[in-house]
TITORGU-551357 format. One record per atom (N, C-alpha, C): z, y, x. Coordinates in nm, 3 decimals. Layout:
<recs>
<zz = Z yy = Y xx = X>
...
</recs>
This chain:
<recs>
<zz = 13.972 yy = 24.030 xx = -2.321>
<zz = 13.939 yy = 23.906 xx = -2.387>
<zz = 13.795 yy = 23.867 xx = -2.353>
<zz = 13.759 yy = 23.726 xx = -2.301>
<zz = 13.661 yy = 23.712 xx = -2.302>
<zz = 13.609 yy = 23.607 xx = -2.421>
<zz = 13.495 yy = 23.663 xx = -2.409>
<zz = 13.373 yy = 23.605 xx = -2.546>
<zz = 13.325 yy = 23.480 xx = -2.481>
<zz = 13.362 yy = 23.370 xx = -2.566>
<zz = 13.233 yy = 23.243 xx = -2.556>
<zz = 13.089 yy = 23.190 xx = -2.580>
<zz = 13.041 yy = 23.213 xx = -2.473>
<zz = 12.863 yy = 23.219 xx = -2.506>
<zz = 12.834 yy = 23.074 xx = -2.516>
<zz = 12.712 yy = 23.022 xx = -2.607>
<zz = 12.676 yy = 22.925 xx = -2.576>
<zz = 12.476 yy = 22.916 xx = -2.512>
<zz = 12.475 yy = 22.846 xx = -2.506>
<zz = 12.333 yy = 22.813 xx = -2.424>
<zz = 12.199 yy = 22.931 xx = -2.473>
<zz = 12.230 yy = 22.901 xx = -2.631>
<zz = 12.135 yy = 23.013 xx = -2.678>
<zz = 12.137 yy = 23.105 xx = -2.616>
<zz = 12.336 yy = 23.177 xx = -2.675>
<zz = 12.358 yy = 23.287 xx = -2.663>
<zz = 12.342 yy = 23.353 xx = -2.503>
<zz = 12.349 yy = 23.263 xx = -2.432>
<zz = 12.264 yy = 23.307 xx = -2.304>
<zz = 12.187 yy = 23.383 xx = -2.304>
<zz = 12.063 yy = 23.242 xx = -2.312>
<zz = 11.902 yy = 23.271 xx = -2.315>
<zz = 11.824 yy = 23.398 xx = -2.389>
<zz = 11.895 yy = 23.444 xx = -2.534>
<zz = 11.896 yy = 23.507 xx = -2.597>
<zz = 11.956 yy = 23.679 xx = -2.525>
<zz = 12.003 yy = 23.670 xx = -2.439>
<zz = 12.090 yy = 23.805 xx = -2.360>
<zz = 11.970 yy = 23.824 xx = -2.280>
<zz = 11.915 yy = 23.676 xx = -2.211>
<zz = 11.930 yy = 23.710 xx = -2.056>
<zz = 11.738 yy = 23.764 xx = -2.081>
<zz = 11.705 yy = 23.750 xx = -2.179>
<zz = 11.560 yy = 23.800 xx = -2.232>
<zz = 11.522 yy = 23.889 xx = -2.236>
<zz = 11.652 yy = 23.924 xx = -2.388>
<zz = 11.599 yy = 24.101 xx = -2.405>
<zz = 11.720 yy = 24.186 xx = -2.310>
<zz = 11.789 yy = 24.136 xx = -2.213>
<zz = 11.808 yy = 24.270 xx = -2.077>
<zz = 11.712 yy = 24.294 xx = -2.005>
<zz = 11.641 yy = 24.198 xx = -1.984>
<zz = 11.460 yy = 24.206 xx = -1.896>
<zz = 11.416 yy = 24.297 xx = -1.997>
<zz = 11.339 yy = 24.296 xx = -2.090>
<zz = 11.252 yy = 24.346 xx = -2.202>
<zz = 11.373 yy = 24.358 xx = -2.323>
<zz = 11.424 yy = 24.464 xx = -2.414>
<zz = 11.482 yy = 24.475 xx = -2.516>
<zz = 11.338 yy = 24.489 xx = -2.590>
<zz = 11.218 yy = 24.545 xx = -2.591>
<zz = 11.132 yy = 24.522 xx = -2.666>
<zz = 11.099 yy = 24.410 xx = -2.726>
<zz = 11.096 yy = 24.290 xx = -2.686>
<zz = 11.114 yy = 24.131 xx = -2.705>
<zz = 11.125 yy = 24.159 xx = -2.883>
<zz = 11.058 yy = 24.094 xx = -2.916>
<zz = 11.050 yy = 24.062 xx = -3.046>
<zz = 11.175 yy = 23.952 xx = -3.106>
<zz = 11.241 yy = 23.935 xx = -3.194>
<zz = 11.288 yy = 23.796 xx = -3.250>
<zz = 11.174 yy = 23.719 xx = -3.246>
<zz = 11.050 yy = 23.665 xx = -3.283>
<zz = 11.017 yy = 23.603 xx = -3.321>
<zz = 10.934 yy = 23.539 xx = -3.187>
<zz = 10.906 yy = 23.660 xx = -3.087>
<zz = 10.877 yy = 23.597 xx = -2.909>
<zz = 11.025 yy = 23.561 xx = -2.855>
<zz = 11.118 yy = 23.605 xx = -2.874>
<zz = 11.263 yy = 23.525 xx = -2.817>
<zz = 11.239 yy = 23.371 xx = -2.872>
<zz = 11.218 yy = 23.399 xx = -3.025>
<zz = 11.238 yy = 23.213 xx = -3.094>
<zz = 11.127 yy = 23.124 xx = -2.957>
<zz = 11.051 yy = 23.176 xx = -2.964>
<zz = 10.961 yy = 23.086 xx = -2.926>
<zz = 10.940 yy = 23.076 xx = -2.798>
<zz = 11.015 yy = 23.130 xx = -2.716>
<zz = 11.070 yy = 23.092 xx = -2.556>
<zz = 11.174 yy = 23.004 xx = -2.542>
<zz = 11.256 yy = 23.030 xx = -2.606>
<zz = 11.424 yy = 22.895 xx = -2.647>
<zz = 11.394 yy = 22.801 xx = -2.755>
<zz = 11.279 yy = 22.787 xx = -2.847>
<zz = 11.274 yy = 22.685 xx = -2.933>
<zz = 11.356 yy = 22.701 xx = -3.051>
<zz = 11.360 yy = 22.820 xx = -3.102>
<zz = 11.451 yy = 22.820 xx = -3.206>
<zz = 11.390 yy = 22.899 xx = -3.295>
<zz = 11.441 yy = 22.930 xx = -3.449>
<zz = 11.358 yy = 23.002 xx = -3.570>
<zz = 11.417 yy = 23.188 xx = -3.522>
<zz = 11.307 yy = 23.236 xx = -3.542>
<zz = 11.375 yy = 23.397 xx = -3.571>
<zz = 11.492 yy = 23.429 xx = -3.622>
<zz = 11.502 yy = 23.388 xx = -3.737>
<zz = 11.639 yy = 23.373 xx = -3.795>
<zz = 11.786 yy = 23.348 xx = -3.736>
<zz = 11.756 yy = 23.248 xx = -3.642>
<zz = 11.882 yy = 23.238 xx = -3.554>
<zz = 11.886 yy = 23.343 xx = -3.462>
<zz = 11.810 yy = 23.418 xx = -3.391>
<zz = 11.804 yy = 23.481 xx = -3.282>
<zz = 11.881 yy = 23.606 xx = -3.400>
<zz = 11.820 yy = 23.618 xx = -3.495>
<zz = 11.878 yy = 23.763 xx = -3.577>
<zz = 11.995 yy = 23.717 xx = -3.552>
<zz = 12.026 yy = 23.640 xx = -3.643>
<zz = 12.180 yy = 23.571 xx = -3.661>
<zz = 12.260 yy = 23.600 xx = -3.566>
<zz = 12.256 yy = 23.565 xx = -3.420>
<zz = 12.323 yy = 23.580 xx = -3.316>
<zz = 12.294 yy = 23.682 xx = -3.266>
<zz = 12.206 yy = 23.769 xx = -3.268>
<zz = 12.214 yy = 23.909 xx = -3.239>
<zz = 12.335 yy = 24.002 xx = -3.301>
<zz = 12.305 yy = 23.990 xx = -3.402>
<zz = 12.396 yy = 24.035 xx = -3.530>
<zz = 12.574 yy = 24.033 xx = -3.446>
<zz = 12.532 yy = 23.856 xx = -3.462>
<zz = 12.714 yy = 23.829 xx = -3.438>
<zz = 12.754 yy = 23.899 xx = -3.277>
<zz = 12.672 yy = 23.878 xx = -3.176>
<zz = 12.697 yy = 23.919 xx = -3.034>
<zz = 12.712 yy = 24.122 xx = -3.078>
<zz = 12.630 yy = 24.171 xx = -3.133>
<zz = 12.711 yy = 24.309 xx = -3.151>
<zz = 12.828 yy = 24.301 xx = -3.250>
<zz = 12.796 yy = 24.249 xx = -3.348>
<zz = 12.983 yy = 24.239 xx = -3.423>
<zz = 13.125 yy = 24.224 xx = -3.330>
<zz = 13.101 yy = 24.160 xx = -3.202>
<zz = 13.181 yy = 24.103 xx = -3.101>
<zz = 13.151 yy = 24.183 xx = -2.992>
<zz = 13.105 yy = 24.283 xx = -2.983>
<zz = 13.114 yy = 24.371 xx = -2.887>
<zz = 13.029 yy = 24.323 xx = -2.745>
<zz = 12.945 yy = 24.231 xx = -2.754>
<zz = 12.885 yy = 24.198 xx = -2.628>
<zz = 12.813 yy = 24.283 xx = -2.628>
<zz = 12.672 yy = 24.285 xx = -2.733>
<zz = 12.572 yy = 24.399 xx = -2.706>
<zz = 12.640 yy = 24.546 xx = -2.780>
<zz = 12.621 yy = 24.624 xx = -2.713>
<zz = 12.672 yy = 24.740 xx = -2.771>
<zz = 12.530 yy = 24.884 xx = -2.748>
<zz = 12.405 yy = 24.845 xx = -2.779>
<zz = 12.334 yy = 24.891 xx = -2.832>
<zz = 12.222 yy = 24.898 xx = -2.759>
<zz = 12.100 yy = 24.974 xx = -2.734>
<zz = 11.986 yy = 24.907 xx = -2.658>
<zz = 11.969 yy = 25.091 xx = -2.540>
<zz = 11.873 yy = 25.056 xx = -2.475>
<zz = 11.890 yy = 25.170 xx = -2.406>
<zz = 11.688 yy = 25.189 xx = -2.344>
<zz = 11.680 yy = 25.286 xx = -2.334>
<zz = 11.516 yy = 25.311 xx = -2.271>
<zz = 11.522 yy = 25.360 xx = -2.146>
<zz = 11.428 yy = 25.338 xx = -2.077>
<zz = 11.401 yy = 25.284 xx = -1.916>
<zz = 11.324 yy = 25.399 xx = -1.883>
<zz = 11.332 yy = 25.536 xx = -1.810>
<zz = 11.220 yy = 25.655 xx = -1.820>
<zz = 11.243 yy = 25.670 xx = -1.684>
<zz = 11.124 yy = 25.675 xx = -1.660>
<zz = 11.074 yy = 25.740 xx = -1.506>
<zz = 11.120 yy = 25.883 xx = -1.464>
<zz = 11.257 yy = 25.909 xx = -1.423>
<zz = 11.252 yy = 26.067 xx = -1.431>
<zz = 11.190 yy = 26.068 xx = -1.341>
<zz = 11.086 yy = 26.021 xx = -1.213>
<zz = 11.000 yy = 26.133 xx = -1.130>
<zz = 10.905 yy = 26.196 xx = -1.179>
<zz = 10.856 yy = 26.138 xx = -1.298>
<zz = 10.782 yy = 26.171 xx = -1.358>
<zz = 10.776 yy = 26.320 xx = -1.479>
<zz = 10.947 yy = 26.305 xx = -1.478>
<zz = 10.962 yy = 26.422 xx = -1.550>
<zz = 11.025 yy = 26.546 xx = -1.462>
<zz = 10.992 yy = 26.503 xx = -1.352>
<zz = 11.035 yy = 26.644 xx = -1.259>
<zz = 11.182 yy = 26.622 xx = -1.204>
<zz = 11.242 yy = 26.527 xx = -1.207>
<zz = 11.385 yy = 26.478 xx = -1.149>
<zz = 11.352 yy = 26.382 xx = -1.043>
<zz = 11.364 yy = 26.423 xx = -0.932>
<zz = 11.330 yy = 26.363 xx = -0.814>
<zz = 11.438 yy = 26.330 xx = -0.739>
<zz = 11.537 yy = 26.375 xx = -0.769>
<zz = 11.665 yy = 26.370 xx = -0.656>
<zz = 11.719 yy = 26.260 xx = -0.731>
<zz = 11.797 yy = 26.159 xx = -0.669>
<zz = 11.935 yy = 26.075 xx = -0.725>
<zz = 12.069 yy = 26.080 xx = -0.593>
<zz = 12.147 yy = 26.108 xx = -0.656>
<zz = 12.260 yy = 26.108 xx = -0.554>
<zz = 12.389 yy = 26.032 xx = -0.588>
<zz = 12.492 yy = 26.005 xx = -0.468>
<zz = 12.586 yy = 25.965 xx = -0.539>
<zz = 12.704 yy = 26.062 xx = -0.471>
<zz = 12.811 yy = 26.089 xx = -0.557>
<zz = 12.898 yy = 26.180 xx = -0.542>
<zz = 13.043 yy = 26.102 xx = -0.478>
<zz = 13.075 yy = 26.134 xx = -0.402>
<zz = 13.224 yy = 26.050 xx = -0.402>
<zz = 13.293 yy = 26.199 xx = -0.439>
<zz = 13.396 yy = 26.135 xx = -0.504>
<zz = 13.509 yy = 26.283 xx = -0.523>
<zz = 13.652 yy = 26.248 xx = -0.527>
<zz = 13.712 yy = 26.357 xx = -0.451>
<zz = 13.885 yy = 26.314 xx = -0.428>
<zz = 13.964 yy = 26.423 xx = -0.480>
<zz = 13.982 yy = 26.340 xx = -0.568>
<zz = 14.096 yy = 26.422 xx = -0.681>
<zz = 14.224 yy = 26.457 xx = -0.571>
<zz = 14.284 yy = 26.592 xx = -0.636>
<zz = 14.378 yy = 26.643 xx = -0.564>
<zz = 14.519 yy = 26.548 xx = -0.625>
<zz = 14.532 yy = 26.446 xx = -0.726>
<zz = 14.599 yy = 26.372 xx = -0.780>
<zz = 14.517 yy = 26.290 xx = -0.869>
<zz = 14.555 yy = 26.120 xx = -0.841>
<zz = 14.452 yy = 26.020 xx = -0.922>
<zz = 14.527 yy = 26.043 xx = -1.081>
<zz = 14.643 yy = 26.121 xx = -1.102>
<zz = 14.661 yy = 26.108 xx = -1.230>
<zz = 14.575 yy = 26.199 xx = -1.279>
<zz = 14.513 yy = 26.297 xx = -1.249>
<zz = 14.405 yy = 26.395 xx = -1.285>
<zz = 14.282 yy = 26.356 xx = -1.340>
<zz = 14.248 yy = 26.220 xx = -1.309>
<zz = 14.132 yy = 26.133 xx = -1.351>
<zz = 14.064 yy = 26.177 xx = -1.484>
<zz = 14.167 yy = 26.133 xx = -1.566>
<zz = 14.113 yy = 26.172 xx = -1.719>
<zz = 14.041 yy = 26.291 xx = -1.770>
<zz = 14.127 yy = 26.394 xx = -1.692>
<zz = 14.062 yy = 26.515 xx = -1.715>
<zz = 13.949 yy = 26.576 xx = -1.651>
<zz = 13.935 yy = 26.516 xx = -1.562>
<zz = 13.845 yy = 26.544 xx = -1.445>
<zz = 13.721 yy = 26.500 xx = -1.509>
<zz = 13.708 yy = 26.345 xx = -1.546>
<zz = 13.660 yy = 26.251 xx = -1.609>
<zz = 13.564 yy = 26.318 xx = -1.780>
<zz = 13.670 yy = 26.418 xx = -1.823>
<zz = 13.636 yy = 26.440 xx = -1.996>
<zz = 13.530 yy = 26.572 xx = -1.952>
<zz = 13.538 yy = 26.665 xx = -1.815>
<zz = 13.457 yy = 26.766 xx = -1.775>
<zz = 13.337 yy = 26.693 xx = -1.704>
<zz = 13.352 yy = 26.626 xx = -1.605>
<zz = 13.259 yy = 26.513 xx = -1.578>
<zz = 13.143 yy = 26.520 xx = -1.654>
<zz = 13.190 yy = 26.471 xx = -1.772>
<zz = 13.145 yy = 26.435 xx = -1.900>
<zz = 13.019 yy = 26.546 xx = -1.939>
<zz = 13.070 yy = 26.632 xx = -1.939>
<zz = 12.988 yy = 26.810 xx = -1.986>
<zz = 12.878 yy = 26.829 xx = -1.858>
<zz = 12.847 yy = 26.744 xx = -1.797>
<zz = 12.762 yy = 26.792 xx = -1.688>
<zz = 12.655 yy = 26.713 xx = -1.694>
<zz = 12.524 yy = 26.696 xx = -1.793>
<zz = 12.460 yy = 26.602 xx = -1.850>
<zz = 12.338 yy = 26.536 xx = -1.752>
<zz = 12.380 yy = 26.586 xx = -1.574>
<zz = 12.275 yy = 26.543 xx = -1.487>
<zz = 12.359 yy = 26.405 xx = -1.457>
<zz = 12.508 yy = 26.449 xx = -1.425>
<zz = 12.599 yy = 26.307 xx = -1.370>
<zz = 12.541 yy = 26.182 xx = -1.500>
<zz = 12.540 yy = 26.051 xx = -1.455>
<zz = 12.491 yy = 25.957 xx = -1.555>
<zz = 12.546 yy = 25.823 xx = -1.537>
<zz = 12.673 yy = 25.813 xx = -1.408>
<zz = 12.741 yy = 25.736 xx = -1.399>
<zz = 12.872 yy = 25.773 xx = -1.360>
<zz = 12.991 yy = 25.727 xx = -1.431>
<zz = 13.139 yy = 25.800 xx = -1.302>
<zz = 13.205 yy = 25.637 xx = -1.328>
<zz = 13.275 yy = 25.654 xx = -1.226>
<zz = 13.340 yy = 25.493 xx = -1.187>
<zz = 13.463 yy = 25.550 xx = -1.124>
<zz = 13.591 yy = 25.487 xx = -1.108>
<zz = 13.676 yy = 25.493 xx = -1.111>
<zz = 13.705 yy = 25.404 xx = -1.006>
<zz = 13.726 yy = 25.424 xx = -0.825>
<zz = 13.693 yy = 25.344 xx = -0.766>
<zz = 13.816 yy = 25.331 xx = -0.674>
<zz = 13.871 yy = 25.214 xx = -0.603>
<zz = 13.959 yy = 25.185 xx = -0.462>
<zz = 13.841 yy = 25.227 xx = -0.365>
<zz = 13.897 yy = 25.293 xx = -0.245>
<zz = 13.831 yy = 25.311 xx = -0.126>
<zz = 13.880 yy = 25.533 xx = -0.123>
<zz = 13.837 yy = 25.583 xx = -0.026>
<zz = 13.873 yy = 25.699 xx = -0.025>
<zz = 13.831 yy = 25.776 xx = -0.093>
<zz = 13.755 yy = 25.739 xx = -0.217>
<zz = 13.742 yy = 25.817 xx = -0.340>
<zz = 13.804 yy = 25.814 xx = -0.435>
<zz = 13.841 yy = 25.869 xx = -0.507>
<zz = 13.921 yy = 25.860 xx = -0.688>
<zz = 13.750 yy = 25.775 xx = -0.762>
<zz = 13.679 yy = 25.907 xx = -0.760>
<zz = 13.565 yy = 25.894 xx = -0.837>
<zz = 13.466 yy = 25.862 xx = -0.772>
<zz = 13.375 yy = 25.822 xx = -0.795>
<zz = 13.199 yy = 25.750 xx = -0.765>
<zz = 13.143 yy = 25.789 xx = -0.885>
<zz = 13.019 yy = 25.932 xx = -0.871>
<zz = 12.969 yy = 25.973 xx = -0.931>
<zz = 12.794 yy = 25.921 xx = -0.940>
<zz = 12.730 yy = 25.915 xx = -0.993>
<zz = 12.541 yy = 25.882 xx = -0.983>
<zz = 12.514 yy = 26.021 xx = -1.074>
<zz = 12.400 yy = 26.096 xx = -0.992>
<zz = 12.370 yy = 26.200 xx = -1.058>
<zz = 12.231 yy = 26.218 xx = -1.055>
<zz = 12.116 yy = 26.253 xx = -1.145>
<zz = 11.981 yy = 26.264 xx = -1.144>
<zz = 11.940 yy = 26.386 xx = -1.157>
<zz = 11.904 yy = 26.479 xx = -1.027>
<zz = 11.869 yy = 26.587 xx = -1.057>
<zz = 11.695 yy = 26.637 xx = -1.027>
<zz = 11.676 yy = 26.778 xx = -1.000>
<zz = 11.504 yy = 26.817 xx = -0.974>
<zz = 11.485 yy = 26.809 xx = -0.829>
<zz = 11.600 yy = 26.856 xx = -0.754>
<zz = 11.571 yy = 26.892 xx = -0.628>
<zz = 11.681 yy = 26.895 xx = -0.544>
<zz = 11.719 yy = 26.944 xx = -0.417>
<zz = 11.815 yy = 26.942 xx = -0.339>
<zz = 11.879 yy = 27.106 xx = -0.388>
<zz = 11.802 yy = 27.174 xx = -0.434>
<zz = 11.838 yy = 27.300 xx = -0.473>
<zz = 11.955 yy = 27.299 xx = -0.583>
<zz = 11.911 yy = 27.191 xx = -0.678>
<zz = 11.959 yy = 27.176 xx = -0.825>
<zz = 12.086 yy = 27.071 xx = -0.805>
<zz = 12.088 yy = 26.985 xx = -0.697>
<zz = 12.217 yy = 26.924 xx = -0.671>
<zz = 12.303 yy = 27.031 xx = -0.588>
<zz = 12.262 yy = 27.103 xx = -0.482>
<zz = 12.368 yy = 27.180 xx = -0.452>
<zz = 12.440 yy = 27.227 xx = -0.560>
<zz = 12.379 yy = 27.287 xx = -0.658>
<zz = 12.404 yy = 27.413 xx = -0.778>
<zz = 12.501 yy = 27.358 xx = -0.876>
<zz = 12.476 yy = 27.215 xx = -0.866>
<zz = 12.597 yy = 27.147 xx = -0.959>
<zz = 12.693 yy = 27.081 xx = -0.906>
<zz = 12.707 yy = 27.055 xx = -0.766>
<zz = 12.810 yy = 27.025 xx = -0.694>
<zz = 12.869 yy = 27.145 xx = -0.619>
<zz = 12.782 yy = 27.275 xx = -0.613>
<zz = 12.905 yy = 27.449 xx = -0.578>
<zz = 12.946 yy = 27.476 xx = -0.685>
<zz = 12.887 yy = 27.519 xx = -0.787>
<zz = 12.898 yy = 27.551 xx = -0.912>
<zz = 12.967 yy = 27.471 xx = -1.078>
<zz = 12.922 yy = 27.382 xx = -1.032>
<zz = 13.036 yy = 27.255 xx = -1.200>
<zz = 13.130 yy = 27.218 xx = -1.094>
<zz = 13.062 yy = 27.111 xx = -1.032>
<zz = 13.209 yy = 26.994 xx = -0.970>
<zz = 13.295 yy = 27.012 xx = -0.935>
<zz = 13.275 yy = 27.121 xx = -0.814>
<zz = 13.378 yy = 27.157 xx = -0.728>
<zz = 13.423 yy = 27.250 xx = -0.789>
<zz = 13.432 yy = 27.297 xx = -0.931>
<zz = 13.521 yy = 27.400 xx = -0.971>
<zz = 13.577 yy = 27.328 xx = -1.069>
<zz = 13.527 yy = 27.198 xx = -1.107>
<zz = 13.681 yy = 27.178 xx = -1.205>
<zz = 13.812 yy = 27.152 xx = -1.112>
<zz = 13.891 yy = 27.216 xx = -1.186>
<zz = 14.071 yy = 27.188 xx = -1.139>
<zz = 14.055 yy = 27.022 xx = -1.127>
<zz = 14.142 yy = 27.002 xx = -1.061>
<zz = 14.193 yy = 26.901 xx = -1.017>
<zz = 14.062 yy = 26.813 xx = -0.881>
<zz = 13.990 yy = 26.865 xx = -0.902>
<zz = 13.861 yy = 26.789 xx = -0.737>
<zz = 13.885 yy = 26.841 xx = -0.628>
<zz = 13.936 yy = 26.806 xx = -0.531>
<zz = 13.958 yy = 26.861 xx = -0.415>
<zz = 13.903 yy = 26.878 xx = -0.296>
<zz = 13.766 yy = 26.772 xx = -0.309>
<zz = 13.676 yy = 26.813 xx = -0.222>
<zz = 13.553 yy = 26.711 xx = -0.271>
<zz = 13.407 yy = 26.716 xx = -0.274>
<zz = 13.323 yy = 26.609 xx = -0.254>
<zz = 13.259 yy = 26.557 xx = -0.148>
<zz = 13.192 yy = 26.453 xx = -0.137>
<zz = 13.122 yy = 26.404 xx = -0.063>
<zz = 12.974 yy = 26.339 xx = -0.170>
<zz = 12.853 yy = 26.394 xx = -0.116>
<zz = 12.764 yy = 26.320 xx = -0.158>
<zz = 12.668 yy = 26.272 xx = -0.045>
<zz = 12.597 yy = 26.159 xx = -0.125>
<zz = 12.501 yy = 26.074 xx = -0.025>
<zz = 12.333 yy = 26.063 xx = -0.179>
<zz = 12.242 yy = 26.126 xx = -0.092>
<zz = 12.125 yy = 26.158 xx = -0.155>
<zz = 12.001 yy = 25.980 xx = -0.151>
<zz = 11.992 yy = 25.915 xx = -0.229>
<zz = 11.946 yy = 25.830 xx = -0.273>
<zz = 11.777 yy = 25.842 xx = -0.203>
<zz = 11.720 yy = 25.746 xx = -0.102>
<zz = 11.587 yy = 25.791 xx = -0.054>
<zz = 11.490 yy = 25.651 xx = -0.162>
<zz = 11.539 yy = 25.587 xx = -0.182>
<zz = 11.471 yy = 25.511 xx = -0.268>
<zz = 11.577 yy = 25.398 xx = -0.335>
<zz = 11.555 yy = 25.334 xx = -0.438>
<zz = 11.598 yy = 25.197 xx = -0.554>
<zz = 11.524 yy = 25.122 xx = -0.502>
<zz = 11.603 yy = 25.010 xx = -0.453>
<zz = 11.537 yy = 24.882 xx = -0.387>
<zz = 11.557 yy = 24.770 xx = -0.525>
<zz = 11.689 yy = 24.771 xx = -0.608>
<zz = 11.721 yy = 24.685 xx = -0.672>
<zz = 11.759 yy = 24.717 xx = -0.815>
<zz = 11.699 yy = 24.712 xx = -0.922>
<zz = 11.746 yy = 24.774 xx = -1.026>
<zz = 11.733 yy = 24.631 xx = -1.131>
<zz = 11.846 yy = 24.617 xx = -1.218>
<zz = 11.834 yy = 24.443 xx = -1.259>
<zz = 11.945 yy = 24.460 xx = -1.318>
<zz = 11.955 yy = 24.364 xx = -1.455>
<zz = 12.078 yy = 24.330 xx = -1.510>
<zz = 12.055 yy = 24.182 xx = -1.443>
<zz = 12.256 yy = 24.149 xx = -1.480>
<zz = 12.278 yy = 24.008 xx = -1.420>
<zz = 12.240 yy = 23.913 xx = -1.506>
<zz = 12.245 yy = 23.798 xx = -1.484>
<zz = 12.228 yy = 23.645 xx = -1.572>
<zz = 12.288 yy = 23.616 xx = -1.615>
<zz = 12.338 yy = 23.599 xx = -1.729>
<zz = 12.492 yy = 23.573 xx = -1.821>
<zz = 12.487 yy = 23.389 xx = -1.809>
</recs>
């Protein structure tokens, strides 16, 4: 089902995905409107499932996670997904899995320390849950583009 935005409810998205710090009362006063409305429609856009909660932006090079990779993985059966998917899950470096057409089942994003520490979780977790039948990863040398879209 899709949700009907109107002009606000745009302007009001397309703000705090740049900055969620954004104040109500610096949103009002970029779109011309009272704080109150911006609450208002904040409110209603999570009641309706658009925003579904806020998130913080951290430098892992800074915290000693230098590696980003992406995993392709080929399930030995795509009905295996789910389960593959709920172990996935338990491996708290992976931070994206996608469910993809092309010669992968899965498209993994993983943030680790080193090339040491991605081997260790792609010999050691990935490739031992049942149902993965082989991976492929590709090691991330830099983020050229990092951006939410324009509603």
């Amino acid at each position: 089902m899709e949700i009907e935005l109107d002009d606000i409810d745009r302007q009001i998205l397309n703000i705090l995905m740049k900055d969620a710090n954004t104040s109500s009362v610096d949103v009002a006063k970029k779109i011309h409107v009272s704080p109150g409305t911006v609450h208002v429609r904040m409110k209603n856009l999570k009641r309706v499932g658009v925003v579904q909660g806020a998130s913080l932006s951290v430098d892992y090079n800074l915290l000693g996670f230098n590696t980003v990779a992406f995993i392709g993985i080929y399930l030995d059966r795509s009905s295996l997904y789910t389960e593959v998917v709920l172990q996935l899950n338990d491996i708290p470096e992976i931070v994206d899995v996608h469910y993809v057409t092309g010669p992968y089942n899965v498209f993994a994003k993983i943030i680790c320390k080193d090339s040491q520490h991605l081997h260790d979780i792609l010999h050691n977790q990935i490739q031992e849950i049942k149902g993965v039948h082989r991976t492929e990863s590709f090691i991330s040398l830099s983020e050229s583009i990092h951006r939410p879209i324009s509603v």
